[in-house]
VMD Tcl script that builds the backbone (N, CA, C; Angstrom):
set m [mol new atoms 441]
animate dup $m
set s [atomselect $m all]
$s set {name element resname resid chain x y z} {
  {N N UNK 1 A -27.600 -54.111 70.953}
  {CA C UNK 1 A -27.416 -52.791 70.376}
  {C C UNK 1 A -28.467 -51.852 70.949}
  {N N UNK 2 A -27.690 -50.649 71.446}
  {CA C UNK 2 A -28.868 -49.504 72.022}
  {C C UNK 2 A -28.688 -48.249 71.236}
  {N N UNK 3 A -29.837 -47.473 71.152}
  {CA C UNK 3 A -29.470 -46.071 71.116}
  {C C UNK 3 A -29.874 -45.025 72.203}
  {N N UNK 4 A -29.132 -44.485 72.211}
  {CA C UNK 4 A -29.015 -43.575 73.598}
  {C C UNK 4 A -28.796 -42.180 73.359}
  {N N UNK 5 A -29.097 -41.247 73.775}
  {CA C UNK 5 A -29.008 -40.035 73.612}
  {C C UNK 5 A -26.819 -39.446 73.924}
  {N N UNK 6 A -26.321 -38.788 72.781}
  {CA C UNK 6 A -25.054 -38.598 73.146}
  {C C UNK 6 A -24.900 -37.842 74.321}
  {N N UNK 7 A -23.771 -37.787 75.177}
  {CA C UNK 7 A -23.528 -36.764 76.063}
  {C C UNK 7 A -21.933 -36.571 75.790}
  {N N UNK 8 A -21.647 -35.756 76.680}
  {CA C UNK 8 A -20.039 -34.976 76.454}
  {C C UNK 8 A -19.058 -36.095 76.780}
  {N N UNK 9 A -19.404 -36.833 77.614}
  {CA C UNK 9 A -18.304 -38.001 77.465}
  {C C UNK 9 A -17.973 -39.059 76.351}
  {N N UNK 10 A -19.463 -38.732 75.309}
  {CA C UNK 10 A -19.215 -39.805 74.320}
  {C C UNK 10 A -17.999 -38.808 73.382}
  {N N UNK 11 A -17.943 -38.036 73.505}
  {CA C UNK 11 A -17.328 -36.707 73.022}
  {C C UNK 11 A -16.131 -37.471 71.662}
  {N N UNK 12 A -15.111 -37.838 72.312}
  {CA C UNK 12 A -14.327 -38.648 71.471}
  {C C UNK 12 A -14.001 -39.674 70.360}
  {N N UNK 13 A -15.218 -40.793 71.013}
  {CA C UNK 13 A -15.414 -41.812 70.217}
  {C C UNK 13 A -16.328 -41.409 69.248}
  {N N UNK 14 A -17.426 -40.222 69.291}
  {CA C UNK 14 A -18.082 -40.041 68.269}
  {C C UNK 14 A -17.093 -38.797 67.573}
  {N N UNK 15 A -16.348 -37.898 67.579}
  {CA C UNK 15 A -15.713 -37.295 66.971}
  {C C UNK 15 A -15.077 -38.220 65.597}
  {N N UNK 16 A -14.348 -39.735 66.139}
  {CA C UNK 16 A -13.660 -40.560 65.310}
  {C C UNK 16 A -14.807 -41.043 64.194}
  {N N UNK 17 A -16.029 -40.959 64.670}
  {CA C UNK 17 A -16.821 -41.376 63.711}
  {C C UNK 17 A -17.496 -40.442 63.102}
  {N N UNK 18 A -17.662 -39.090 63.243}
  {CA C UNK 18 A -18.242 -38.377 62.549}
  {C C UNK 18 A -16.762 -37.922 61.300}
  {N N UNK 19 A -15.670 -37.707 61.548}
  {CA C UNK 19 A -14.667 -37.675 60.911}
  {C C UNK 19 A -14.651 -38.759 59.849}
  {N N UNK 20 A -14.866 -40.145 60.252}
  {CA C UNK 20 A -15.297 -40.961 58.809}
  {C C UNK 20 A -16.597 -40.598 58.196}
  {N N UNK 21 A -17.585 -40.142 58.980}
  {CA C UNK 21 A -18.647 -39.310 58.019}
  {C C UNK 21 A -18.290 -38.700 57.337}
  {N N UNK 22 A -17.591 -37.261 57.626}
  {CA C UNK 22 A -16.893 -36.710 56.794}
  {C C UNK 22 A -16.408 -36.765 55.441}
  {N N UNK 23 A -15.165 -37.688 55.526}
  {CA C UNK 23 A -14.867 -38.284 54.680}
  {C C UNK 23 A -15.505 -39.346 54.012}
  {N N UNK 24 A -16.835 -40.104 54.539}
  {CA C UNK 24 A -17.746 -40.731 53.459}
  {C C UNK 24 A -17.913 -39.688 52.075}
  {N N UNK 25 A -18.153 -38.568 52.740}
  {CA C UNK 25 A -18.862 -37.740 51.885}
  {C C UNK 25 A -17.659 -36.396 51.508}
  {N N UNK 26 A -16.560 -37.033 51.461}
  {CA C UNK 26 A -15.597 -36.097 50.798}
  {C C UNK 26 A -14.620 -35.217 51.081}
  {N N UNK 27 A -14.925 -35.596 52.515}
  {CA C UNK 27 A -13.792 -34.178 53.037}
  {C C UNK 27 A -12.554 -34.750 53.448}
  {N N UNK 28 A -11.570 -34.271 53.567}
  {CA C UNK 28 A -10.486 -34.778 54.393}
  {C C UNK 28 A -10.752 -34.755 55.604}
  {N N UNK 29 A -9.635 -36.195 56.278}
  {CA C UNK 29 A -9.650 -36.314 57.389}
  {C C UNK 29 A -9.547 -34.967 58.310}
  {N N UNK 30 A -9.874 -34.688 59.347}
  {CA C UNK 30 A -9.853 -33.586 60.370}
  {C C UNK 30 A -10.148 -33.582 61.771}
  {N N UNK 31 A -9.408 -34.730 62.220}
  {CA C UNK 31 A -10.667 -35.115 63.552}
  {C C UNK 31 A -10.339 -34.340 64.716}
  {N N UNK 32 A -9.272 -33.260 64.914}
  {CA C UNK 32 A -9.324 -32.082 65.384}
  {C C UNK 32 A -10.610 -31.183 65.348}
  {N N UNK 33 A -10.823 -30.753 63.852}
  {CA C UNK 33 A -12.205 -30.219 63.661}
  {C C UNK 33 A -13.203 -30.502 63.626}
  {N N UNK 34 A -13.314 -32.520 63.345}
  {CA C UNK 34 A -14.344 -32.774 63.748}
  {C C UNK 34 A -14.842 -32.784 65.073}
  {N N UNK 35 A -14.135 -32.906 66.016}
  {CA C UNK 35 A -13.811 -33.049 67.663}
  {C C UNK 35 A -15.018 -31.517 67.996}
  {N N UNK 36 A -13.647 -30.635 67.458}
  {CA C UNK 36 A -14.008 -29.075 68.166}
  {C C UNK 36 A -15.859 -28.704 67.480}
  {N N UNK 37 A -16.049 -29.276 66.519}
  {CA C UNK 37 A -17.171 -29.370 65.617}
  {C C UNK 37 A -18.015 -29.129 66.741}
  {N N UNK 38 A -18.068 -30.958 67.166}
  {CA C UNK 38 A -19.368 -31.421 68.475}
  {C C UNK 38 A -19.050 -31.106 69.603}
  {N N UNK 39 A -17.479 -30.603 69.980}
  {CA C UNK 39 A -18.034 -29.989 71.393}
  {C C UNK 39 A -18.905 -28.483 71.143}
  {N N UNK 40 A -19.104 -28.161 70.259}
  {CA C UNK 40 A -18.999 -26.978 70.458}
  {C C UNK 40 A -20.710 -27.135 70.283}
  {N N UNK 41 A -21.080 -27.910 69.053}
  {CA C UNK 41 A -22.826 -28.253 69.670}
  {C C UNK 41 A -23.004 -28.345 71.135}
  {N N UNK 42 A -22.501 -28.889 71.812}
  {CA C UNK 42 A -22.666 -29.834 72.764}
  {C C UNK 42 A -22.967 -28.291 73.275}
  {N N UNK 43 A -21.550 -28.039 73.568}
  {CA C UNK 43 A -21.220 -26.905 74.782}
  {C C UNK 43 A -22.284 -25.231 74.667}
  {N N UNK 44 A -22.849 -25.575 73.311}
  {CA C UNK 44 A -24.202 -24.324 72.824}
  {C C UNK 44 A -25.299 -25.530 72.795}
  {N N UNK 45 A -25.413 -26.335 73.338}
  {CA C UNK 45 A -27.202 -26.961 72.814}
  {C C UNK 45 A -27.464 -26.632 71.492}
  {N N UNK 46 A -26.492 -26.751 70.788}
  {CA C UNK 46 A -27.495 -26.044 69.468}
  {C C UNK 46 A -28.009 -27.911 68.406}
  {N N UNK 47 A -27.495 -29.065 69.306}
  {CA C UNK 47 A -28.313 -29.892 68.499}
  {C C UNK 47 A -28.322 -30.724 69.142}
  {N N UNK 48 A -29.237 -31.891 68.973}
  {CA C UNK 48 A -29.223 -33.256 69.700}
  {C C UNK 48 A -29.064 -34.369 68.917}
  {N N UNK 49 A -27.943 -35.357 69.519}
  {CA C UNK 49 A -27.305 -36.620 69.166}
  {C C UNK 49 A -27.398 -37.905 69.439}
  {N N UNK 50 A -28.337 -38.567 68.828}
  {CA C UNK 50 A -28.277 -40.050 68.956}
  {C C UNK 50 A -27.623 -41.101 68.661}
  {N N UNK 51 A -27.147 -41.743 69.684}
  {CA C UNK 51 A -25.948 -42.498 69.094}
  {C C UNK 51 A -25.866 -44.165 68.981}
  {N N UNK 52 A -25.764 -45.209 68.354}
  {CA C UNK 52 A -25.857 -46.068 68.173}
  {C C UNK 52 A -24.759 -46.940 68.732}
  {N N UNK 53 A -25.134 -47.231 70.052}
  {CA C UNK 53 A -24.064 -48.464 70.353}
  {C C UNK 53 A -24.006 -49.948 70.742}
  {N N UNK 54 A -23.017 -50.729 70.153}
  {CA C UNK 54 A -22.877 -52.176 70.627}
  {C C UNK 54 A -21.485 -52.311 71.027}
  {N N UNK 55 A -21.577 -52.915 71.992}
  {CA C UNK 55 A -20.611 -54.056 73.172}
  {C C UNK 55 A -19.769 -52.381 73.196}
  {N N UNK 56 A -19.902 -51.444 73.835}
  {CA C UNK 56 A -19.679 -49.898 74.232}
  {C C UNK 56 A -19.179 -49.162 73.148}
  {N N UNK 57 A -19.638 -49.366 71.574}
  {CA C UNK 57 A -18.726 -49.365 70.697}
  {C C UNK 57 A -19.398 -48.209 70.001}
  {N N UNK 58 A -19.917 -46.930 69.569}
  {CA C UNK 58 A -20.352 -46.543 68.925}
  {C C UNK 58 A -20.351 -46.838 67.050}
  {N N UNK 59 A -21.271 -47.030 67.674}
  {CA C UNK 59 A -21.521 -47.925 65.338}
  {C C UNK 59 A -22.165 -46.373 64.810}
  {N N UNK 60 A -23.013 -45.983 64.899}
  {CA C UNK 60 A -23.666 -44.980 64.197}
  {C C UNK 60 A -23.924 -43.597 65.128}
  {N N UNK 61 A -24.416 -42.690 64.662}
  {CA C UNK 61 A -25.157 -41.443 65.029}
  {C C UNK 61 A -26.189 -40.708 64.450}
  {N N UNK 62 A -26.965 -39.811 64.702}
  {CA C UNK 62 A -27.756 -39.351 64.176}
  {C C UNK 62 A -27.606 -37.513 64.858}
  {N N UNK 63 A -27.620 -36.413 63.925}
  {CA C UNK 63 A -27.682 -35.006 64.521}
  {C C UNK 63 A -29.246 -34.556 63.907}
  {N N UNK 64 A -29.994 -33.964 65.158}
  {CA C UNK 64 A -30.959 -32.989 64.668}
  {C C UNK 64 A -30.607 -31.642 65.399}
  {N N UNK 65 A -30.785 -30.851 64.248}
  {CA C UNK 65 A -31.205 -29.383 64.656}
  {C C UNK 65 A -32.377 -28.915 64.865}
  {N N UNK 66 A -33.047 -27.598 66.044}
  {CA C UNK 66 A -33.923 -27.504 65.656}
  {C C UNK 66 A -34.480 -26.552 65.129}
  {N N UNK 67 A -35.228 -26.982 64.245}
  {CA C UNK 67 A -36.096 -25.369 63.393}
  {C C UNK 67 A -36.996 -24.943 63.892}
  {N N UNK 68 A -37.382 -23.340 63.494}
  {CA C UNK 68 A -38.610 -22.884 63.387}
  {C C UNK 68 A -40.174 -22.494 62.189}
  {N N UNK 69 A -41.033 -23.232 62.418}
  {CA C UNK 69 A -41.670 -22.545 61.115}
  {C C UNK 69 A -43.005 -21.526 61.650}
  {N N UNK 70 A -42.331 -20.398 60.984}
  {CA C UNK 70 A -43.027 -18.988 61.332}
  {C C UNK 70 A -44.653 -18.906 60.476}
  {N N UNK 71 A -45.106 -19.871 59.906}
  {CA C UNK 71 A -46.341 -19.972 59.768}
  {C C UNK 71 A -47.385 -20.997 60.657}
  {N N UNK 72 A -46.622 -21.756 61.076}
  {CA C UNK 72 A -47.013 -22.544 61.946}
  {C C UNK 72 A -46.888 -22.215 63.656}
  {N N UNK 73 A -45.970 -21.320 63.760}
  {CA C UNK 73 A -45.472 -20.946 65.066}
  {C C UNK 73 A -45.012 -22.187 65.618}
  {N N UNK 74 A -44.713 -22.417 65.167}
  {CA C UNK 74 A -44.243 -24.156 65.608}
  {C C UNK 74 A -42.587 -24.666 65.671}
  {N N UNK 75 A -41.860 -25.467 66.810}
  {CA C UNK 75 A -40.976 -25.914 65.719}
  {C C UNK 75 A -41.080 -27.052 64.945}
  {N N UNK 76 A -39.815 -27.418 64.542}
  {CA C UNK 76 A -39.401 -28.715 63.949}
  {C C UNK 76 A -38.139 -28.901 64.045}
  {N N UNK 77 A -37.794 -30.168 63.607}
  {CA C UNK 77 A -36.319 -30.938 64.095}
  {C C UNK 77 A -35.745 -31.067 62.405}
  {N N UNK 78 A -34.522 -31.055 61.918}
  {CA C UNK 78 A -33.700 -31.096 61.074}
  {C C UNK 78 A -32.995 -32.529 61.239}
  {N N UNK 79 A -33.614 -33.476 60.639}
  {CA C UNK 79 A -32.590 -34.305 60.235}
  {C C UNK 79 A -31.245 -34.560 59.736}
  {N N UNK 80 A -30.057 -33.557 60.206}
  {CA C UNK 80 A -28.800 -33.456 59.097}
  {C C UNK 80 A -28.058 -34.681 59.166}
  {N N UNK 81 A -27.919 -35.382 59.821}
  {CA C UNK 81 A -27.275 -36.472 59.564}
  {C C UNK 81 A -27.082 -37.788 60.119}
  {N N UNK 82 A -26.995 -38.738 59.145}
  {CA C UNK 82 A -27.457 -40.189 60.032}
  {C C UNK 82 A -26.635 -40.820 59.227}
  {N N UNK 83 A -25.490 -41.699 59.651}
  {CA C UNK 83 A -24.296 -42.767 59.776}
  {C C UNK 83 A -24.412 -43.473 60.531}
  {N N UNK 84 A -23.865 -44.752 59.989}
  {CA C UNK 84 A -23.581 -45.870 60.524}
  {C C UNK 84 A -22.558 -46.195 60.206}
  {N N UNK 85 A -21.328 -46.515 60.020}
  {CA C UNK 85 A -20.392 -47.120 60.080}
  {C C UNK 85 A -20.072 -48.257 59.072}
  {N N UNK 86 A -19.831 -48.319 58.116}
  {CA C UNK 86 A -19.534 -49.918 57.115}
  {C C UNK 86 A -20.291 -50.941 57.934}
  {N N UNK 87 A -18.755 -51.734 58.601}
  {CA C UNK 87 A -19.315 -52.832 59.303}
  {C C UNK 87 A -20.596 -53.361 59.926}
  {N N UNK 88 A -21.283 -52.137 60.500}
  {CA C UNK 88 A -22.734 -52.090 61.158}
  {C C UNK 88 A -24.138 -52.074 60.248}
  {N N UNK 89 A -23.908 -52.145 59.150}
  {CA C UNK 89 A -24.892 -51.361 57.947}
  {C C UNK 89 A -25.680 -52.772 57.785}
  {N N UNK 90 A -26.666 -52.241 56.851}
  {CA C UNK 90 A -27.797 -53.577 57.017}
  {C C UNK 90 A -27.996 -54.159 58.005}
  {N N UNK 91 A -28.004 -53.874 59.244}
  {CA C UNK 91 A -28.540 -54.275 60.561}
  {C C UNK 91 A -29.437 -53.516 60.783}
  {N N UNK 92 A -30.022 -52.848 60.823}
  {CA C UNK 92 A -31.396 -51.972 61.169}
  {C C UNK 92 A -31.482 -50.902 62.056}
  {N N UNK 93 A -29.095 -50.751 61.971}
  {CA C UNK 93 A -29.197 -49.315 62.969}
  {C C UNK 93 A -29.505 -48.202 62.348}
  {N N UNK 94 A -29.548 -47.800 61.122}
  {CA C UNK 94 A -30.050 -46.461 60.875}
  {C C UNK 94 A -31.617 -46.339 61.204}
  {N N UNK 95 A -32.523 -47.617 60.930}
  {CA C UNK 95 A -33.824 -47.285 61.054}
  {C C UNK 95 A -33.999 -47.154 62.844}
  {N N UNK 96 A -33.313 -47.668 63.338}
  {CA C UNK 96 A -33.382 -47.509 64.968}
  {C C UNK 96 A -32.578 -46.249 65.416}
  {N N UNK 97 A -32.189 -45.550 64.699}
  {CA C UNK 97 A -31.774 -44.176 64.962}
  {C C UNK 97 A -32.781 -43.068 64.223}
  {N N UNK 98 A -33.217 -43.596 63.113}
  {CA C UNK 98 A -34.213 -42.560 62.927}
  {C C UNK 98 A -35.828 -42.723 63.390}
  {N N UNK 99 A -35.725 -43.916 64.358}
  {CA C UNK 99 A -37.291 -44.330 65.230}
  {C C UNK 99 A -36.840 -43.531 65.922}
  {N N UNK 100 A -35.689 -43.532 66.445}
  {CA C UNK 100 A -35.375 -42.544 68.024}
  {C C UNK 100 A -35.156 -41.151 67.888}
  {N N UNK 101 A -35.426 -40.495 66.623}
  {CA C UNK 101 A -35.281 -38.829 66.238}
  {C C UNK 101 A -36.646 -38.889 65.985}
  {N N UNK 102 A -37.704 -39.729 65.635}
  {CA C UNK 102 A -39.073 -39.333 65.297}
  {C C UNK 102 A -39.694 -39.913 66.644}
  {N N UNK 103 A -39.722 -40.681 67.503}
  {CA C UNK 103 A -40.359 -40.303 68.875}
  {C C UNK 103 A -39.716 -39.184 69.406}
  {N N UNK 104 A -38.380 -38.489 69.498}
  {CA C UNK 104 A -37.875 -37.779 70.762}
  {C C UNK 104 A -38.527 -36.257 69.545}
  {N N UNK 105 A -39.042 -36.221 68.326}
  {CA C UNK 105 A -39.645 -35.433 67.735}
  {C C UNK 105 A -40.731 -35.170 68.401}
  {N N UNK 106 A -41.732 -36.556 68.573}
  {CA C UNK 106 A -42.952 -36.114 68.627}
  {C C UNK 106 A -43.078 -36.019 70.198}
  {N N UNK 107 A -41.935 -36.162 70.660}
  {CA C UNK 107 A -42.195 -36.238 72.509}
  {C C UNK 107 A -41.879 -34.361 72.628}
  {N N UNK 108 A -41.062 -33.884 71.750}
  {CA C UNK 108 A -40.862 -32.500 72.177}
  {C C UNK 108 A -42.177 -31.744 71.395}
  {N N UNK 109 A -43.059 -32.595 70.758}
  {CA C UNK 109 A -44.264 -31.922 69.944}
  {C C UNK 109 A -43.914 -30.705 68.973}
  {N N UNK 110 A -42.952 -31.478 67.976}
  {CA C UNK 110 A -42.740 -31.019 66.812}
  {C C UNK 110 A -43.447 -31.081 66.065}
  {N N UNK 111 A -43.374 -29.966 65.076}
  {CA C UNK 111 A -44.455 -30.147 64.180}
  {C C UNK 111 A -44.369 -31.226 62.807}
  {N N UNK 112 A -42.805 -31.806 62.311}
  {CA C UNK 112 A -42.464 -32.354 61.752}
  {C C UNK 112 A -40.610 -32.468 61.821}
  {N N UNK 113 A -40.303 -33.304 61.126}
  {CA C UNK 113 A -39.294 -34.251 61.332}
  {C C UNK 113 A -38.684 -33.864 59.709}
  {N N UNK 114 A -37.806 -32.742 59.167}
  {CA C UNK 114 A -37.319 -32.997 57.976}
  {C C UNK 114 A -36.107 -33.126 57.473}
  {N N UNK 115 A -35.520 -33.759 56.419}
  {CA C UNK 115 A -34.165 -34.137 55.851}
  {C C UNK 115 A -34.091 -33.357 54.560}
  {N N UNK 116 A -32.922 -33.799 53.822}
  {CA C UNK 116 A -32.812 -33.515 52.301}
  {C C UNK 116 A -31.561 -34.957 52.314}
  {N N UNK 117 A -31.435 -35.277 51.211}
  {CA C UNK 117 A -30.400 -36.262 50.652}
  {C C UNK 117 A -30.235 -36.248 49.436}
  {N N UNK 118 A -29.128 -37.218 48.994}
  {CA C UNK 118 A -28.555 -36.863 47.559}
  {C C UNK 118 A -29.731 -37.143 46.359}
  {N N UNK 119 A -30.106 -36.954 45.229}
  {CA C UNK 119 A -31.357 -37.148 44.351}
  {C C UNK 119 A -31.091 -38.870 43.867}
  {N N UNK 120 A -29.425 -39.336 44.480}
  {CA C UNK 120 A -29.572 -40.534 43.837}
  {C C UNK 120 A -28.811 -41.697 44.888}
  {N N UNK 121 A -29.441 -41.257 46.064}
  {CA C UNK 121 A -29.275 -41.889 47.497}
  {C C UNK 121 A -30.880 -42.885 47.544}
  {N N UNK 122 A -30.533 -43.716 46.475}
  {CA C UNK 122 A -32.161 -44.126 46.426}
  {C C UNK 122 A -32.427 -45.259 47.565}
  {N N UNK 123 A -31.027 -45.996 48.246}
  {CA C UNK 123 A -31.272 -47.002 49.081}
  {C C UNK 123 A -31.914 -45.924 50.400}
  {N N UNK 124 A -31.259 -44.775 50.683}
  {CA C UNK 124 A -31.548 -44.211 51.580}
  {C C UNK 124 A -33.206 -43.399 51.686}
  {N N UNK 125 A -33.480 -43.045 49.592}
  {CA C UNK 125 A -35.038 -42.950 49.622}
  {C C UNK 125 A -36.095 -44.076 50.131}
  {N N UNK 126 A -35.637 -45.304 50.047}
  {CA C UNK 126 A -36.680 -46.249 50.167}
  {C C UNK 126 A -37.277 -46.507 51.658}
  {N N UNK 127 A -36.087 -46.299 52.634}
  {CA C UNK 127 A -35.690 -46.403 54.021}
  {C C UNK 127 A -36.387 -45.208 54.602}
  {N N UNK 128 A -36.414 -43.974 53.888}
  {CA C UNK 128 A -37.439 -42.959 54.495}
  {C C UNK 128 A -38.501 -43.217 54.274}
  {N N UNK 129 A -38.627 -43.218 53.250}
  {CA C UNK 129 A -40.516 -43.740 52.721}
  {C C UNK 129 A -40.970 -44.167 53.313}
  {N N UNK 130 A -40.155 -45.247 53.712}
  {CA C UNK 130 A -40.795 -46.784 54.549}
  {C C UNK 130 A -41.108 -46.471 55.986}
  {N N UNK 131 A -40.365 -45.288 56.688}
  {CA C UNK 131 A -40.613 -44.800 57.843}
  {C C UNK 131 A -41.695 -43.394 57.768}
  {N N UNK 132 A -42.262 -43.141 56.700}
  {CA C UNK 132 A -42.910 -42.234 56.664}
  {C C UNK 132 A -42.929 -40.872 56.027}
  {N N UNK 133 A -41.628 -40.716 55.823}
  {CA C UNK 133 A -41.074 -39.588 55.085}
  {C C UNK 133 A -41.878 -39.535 54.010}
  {N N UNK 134 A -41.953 -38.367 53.601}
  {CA C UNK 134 A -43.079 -38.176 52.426}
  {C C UNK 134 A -41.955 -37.051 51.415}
  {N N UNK 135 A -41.976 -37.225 50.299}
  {CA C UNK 135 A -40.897 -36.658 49.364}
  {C C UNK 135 A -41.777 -34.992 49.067}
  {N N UNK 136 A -41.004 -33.916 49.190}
  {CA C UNK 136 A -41.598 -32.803 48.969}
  {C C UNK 136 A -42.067 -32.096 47.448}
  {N N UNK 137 A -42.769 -32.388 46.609}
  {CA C UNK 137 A -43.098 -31.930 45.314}
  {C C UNK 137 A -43.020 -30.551 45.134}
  {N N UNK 138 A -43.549 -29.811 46.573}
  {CA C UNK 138 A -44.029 -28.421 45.936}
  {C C UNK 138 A -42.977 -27.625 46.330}
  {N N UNK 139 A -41.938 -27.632 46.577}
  {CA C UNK 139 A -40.961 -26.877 47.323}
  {C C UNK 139 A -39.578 -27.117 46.746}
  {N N UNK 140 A -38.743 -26.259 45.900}
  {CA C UNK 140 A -37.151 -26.258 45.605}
  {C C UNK 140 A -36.629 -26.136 46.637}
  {N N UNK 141 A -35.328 -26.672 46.819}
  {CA C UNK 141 A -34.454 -26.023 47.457}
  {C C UNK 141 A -32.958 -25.356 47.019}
  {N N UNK 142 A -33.523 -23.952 47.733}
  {CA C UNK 142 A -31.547 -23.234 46.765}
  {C C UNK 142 A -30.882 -22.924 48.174}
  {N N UNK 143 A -29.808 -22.884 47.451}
  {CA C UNK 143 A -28.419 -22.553 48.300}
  {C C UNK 143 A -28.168 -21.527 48.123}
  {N N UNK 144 A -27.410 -20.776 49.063}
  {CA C UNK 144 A -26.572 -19.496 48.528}
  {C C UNK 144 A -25.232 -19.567 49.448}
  {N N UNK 145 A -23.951 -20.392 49.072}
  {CA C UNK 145 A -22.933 -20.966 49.191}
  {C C UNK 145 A -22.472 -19.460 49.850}
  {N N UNK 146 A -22.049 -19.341 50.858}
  {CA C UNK 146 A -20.725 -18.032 51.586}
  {C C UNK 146 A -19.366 -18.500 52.140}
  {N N UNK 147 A -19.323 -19.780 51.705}
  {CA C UNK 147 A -17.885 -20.583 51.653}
  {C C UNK 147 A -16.923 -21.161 50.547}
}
mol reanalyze $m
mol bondsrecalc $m
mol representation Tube
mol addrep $m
C-alpha cells in the first residue's frame, strides 16, 4: 500500500470514491458531480490530493485546502477530508494519509495543519490526538449557510 500524491489521471477512480464519501455522509449518489467536483480542483489548483493505493486500487484519499492566517502572515493547509473506503479501514490507511498531509504541510512550511469533525466522531478524535492534533478550546465555530 502507497500514498501518492493524486494527479488528473487518477481523475475517475477517485471521483467513484469520493461519491461514496459523499454518500457516507448523506448525500445522494452524483458521480457526475462528484467527477466535475475534482476536475475542477484539479484544473484551478485550488487543492491537493492524497491518495491511498493497493494492487492499483485506490482505497482512500485525503483533500487539503490552503489557508491564510492574516496574523501570522502565514499559510496553512485545511484538512477537509479523509476516507478510506469500508473494506480498507483499520489498516492504518487513514493515519498514512494524514502522515502524508502533515509532512507535505511542513515541507511547504505551513504554519499548521487544521480540521473540524463531527463532536461525536470520537474514533476519529482519538486518531488525531494520537497524531498530534490538539482540540481547539478557545475558538467557536459558526456557519453562515448561503445554500
Amino acid at each position: 500500500m502507497i500514498v501518492r500524491r493524486a494527479t488528473p489521471d487518477d481523475l475517475q477512480q477517485l471521483a467513484v470514491l469520493f461519491d461514496e464519501y459523499r454518500q457516507f455522509y448523506g448525500a445522494s449518489s452524483q458521480l457526475e458531480l462528484s467527477y466535475d467536483f475534482l476536475k475542477q480542483r484539479f484544473e484551478n489548483q485550488e487543492s491537493v490530493i492524497f491518495i491511498h493505493v493497493k494492487d492499483e486500487v485506490i482505497t482512500g484519499f485525503i483533500l487539503l485546502y490552503l489557508g491564510f492566517s492574516s496574523v501570522a502572515c502565514s499559510t496553512y493547509y485545511i484538512l477537509d477530508d479523509v476516507y478510506v473506503t469500508p473494506l480498507y479501514r483499520r489498516q492504518g490507511s487513514a493515519r498514512q494519509l494524514i502522515d502524508t498531509a502533515i509532512l507535505f504541510a511542513q515541507h511547504e512550511n505551513a504554519l499548521r495543519l487544521s480540521l473540524e469533525t463531527q463532536k461525536t466522531n470520537y474514533q476519529s478524535h482519538t486518531l488525531y490526538e494520537s497524531m498530534g492534533f490538539v482540540k481547539d478550546d478557545e475558538f467557536q465555530t459558526y456557519h453562515c449557510f448561503l445554500k
